[in-house]
C-alpha positions in Angstrom: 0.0 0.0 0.0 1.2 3.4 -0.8 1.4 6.0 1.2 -0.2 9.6 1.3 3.3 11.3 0.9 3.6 9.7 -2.0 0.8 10.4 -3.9 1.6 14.0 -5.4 -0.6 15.7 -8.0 -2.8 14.6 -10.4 -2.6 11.1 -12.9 -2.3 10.9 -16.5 -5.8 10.2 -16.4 -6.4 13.6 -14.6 -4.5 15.7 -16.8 -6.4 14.2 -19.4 -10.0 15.2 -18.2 -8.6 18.5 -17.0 -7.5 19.5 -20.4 -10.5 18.3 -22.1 -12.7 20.8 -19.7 -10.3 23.5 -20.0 -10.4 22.9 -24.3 -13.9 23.1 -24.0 -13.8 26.0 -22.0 -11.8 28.0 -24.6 -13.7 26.9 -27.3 -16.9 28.3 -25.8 -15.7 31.6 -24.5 -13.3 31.7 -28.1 -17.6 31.6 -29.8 -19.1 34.0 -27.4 -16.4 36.7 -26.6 -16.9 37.9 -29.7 -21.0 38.5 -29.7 -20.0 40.2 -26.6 -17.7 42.4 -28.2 -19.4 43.3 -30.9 -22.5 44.7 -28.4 -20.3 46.7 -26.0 -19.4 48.5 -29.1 -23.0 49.1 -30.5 -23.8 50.1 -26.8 -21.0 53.2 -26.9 -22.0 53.5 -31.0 -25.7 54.3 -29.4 -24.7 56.1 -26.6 -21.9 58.5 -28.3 -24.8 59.7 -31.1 -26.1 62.1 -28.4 -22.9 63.0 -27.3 -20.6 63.4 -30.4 -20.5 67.4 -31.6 -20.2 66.5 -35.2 -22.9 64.6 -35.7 -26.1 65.9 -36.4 -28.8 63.8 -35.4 -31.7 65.2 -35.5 -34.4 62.7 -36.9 -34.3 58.4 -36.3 -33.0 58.0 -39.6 -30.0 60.1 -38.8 -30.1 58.3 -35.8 -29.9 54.4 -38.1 -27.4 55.9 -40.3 -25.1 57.0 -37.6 -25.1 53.4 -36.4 -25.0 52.5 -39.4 -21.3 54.0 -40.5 -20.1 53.1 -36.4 -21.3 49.1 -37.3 -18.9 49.6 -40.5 -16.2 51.6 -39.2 -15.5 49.0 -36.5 -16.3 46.3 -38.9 -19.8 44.4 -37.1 -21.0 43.1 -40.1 -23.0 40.2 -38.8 -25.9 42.2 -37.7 -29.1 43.3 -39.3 -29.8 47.1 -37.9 -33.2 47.0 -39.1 -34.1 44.1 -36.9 -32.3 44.7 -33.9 -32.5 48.6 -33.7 -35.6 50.4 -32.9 -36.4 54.0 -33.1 -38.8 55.7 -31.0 -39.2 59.9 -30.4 -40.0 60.8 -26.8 -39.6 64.0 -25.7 -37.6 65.6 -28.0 -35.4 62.7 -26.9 -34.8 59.1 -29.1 -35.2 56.1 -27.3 -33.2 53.5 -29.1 -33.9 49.9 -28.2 -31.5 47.3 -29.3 -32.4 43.4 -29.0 -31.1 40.5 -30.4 -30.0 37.6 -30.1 -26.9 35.7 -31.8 -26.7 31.8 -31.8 -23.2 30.3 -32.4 -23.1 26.0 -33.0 -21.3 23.8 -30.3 -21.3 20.2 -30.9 -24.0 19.2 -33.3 -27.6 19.7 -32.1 -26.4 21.9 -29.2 -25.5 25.4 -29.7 -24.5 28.5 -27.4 -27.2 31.6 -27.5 -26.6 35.6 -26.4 -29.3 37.9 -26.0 -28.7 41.1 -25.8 -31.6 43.8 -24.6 -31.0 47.4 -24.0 -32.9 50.4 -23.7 -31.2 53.7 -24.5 -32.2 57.2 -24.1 -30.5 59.3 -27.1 -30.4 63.1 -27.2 -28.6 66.7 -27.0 -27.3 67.3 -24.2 
């Protein structure tokens, strides 16, 4: 019988099933990262059309085309603006609401799924 002070770390076995859940870690977070990135920057896209000096928005369509040229400047391509952008006037105020959802596949029949809901309120300060 061996003894406890000989027994040090993990088996072959154990490095084995630790790598696998660490693979399939990365490979989940390697899918979704991206989905996430891509909103944080509609988010401050959105939120910067009040704020920015030179741009002059002053109806919802200025508002879509102003996300519009942000989603190409920093390259989102993946995303329909029509469908996940929507326009409302309150107030002399826009409030933007931006919801969608992004699926990416897994392993076959399963697949990972983001939704992302956010109500903004867009106007001169």
């Amino acid at each position: 019988m061996t003894s406890a002070d000989h027994q040090k770390g993990l088996s072959f076995i154990g490095w084995l099933v630790l790598l696998a859940i660490l693979g399939f870690a990365a490979s989940a977070a390697a899918k979704i990262v991206p989905h996430y990135m891509d909103y944080m920057t509609m988010k401050k896209i959105i939120e910067s059309a009040g704020t920015d000096r030179t741009a002059d928005v002053s109806s919802s369509g200025e508002l879509y085309a102003y996300v519009a040229k942000g989603m190409q400047v920093n390259n989102i391509r993946d995303l329909d603006l029509n469908k996940a952008l929507t326009v409302t006037t309150e107030n002399n105020r826009f409030l933007a609401h931006l919801k969608y959802e992004k699926r990416e596949p897994l392993i076959q029949n399963l697949d990972l799924v983001v939704k992302f809901d956010h109500e903004f309120s867009v106007g001169k300060p």
